[in-house]
Biotite code that builds the C-alpha atoms (Angstrom):
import biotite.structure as struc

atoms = struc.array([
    struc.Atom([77.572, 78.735, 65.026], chain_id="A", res_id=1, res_name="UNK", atom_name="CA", element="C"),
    struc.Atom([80.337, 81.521, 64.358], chain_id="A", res_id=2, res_name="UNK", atom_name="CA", element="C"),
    struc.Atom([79.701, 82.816, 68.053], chain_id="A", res_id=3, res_name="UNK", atom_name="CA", element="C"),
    struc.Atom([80.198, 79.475, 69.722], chain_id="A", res_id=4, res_name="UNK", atom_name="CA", element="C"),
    struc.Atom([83.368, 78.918, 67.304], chain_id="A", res_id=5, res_name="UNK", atom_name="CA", element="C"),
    struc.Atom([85.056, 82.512, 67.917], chain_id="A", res_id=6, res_name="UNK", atom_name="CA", element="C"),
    struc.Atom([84.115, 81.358, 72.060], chain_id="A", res_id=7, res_name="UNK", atom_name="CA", element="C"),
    struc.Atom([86.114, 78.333, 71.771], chain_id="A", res_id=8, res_name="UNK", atom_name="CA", element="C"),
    struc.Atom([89.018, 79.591, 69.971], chain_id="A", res_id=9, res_name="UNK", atom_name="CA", element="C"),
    struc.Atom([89.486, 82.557, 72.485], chain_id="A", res_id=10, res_name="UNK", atom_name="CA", element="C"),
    struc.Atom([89.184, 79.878, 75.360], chain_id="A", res_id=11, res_name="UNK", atom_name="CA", element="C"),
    struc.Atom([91.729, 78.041, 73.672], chain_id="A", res_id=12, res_name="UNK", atom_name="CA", element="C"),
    struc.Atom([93.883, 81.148, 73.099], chain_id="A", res_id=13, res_name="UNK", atom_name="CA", element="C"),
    struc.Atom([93.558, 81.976, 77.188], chain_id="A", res_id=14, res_name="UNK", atom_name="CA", element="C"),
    struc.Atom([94.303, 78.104, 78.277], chain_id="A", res_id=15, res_name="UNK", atom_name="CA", element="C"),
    struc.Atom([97.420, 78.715, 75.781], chain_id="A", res_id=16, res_name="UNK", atom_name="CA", element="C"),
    struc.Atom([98.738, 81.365, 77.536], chain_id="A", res_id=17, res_name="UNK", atom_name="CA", element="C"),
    struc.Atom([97.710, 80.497, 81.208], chain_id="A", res_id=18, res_name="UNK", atom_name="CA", element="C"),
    struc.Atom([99.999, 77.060, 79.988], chain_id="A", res_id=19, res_name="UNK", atom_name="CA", element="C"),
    struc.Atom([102.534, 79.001, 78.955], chain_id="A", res_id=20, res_name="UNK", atom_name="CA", element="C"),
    struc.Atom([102.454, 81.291, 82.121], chain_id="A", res_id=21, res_name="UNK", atom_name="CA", element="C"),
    struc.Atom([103.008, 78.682, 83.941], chain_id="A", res_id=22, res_name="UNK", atom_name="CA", element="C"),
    struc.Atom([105.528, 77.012, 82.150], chain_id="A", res_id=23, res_name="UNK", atom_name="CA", element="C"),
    struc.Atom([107.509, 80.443, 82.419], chain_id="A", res_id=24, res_name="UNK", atom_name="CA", element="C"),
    struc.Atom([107.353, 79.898, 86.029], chain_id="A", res_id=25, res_name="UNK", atom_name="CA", element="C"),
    struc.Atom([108.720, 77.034, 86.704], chain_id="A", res_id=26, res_name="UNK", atom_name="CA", element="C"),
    struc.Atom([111.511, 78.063, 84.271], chain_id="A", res_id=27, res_name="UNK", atom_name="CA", element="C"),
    struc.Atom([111.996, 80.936, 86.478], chain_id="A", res_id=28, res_name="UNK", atom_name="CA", element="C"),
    struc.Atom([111.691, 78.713, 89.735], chain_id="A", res_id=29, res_name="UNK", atom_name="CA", element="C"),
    struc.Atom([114.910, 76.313, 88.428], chain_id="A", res_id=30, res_name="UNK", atom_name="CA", element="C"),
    struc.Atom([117.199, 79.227, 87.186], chain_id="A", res_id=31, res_name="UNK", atom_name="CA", element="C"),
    struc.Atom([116.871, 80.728, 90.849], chain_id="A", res_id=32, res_name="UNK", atom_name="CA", element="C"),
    struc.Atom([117.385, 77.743, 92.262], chain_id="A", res_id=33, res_name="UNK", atom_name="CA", element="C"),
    struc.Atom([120.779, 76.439, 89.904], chain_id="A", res_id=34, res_name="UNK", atom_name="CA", element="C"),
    struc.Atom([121.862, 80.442, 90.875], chain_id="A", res_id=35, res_name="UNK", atom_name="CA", element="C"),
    struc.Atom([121.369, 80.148, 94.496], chain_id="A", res_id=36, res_name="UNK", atom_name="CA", element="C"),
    struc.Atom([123.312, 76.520, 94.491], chain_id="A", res_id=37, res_name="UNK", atom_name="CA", element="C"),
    struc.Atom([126.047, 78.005, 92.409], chain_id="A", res_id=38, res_name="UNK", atom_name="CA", element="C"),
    struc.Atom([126.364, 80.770, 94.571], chain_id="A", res_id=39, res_name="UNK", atom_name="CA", element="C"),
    struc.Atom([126.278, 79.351, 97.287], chain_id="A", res_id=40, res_name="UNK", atom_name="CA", element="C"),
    struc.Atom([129.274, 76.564, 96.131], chain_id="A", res_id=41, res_name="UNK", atom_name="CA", element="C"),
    struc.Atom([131.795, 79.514, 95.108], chain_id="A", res_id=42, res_name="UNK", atom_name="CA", element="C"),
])
C-alpha cells in the first residue's frame, strides 16, 4: 500500500505543477498583452 500511496502523491505533485505551469502562462500571456496596448496608446 505505501507504493501505490507514494504513486499518487507524486502524481498529485506533477498535476500541481503542470496547473501551476499553466497558470504562469496565461499570466505571462495578459502582461504582454496590457504592455503591447500600453505601448501602443503612448
Amino acid at each position: 500500500m505505501k507504493a501505490g500511496t507514494k504513486r499518487s502523491t507524486k502524481h498529485t505533485l506533477l498535476e500541481i505543477a503542470g496547473l501551476y505551469r499553466a497558470f504562469v502562462d496565461i499570466v505571462w500571456i495578459f502582461l504582454y498583452s496590457l504592455l503591447y496596448l500600453i505601448g501602443r496608446h503612448s
